[in-house]
N, C-alpha and C positions, 0 to 999 in steps of 0.2 A: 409427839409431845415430849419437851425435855423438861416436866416440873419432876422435882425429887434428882433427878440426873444429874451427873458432876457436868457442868457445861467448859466443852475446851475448843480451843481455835490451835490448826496445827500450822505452822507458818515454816517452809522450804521453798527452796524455788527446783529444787525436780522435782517435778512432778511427779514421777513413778512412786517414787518414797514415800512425797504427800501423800498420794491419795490410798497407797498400802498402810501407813498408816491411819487414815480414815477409818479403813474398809476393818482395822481391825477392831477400832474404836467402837465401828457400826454395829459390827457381833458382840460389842458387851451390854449386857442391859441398864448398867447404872449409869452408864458413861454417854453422854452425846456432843459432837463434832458441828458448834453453832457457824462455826466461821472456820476462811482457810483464808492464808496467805503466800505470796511469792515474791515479798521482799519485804526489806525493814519499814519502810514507810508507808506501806501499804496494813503492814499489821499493827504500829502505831496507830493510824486510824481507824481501821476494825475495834482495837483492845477500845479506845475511847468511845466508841458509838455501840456499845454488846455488852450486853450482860453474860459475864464469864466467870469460870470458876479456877479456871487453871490457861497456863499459855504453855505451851510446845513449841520451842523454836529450834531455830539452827544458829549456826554460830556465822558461818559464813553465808550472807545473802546481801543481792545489790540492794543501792541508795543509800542504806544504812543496814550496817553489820549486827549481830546479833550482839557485839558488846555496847553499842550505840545504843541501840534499844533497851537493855539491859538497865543501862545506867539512866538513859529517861522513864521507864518504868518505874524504877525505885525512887526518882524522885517523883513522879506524879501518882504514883499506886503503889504504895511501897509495900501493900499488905496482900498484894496478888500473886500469887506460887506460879512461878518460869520453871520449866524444865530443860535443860539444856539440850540438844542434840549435836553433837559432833563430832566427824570423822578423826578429830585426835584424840591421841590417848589419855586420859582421866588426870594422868601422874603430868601431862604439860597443861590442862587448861583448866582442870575442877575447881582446883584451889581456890584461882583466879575469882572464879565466876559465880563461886559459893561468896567470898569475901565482899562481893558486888552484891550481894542478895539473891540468888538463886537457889529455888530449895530441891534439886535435883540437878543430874546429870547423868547423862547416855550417851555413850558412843551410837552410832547410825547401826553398828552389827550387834550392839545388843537390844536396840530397842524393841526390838518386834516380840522376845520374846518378856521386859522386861518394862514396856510401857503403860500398860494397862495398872500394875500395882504401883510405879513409880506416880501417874494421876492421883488414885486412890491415897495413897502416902500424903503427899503435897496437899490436897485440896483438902485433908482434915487436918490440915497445921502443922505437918512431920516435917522430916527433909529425906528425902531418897538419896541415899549412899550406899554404891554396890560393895559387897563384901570387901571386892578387892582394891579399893579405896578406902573403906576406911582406918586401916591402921593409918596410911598418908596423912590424910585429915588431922585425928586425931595427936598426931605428933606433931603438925604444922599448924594445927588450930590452936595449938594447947600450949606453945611456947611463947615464954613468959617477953621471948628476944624480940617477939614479932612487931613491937609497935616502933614499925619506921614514920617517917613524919607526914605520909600520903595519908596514912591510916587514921589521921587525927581530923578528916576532911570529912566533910557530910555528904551526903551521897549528891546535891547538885554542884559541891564545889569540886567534886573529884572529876564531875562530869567537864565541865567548866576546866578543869586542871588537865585534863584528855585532853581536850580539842586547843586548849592554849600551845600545849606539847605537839599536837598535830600540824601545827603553823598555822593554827586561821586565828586572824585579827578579832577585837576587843566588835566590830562593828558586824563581820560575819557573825560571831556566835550568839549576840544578839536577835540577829535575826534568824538566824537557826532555831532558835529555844523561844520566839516571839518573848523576849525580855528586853527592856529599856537598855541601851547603852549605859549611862551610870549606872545600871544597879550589875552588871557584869563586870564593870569596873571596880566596883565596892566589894563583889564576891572575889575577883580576885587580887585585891589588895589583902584579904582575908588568907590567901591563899598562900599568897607570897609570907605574911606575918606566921602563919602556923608552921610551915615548912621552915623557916627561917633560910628564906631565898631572898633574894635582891630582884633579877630578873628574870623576864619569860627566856633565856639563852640559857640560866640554871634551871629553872623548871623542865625544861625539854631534854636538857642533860641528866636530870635525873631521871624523867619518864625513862629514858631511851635504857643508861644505866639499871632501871630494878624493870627492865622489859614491860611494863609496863603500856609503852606503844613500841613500837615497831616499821 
């Protein structure tokens, strides 16, 4: 029975780690594990067809990365708490993936002992920030310098602004996001005007410039 239960889907593709973190899931009483996944494309169709209360992922997993997923969540559920999981450190990827909408993050060596309140936190509206993140945060969240021209983007055109920066055509990403060809055109004409870019050769020189893609 999971009524009352924070309901979460933990999405890695090793397995050992998934299912360790299940297993620690399973020993909490408020907590229960509806769903599991072992890639991004696989946990985009779980999150869509489940009734969830929180998502656990990793950052790195095939078909689609946990920043792929990240940034289509936030535009189709933008009010569902992601927990980040990953093997880098907080000080290179938190920021990032907080600014994306994420309300948590773990490294893989701390989560076991610090997943279970990082759920709890997230699924009543918090954000989980471990100690030694947040002085970071709060000095990088809180600067007045921080609004570069990405930052003026809505969470589908930033998405839409990734994958233009990644080299895939006006007619791929279309079909990627099941969107009309004009209207990816029109988001990134949008995109181009906010940034005050000219073309997809600066756009990608800037992705690549504020790291952004890679």
């Amino acid at each position: 029975m999971t009524k009352n239960k924070i309901k979460v889907i933990i999405a890695d593709d090793h397995v050992f780690l998934r299912k360790g973190l299940i297993q620690i899931i399973s020993e909490t009483p408020d907590l229960a594990v509806v769903a599991e996944a072992d890639d991004g494309e696989d946990l985009l169709e779980k999150i869509r067809a489940t009734d969830l209360d929180v998502v656990v992922m990793d950052v790195e997993m095939p078909k689609k990365s946990g920043w792929d997923v990240m940034l289509q969540l936030k535009a189709e559920k933008s009010k569902l708490p992601v927990v980040i999981l990953s093997v880098f450190s907080e000080e290179d990827y938190a920021i990032k993936f907080f600014k994306a909408g994420a309300s948590g993050y773990l490294t893989k060596t701390s989560a076991p002992e610090l997943l279970v309140e990082a759920i709890r936190k997230v699924a009543s509206g918090g954000r989980f920030i471990s100690p030694t993140l947040t002085e970071l945060l709060a000095f990088e969240l809180g600067r007045e310098t921080e609004n570069k021209p990405h930052e003026k983007l809505t969470a589908r055109e930033f998405q839409i602004f990734t994958m233009i920066a990644s080299g895939k055509t006006v007619k791929e990403i279309a079909l990627e996001l099941s969107l009309s060809i004009p209207t990816i055109s029109t988001h990134r004409a949008h995109i181009l005007e906010k940034m005050n870019l000219k073309t997809n050769a600066r756009l990608t020189h800037y992705a690549f410039k504020n790291n952004i893609v890679k």
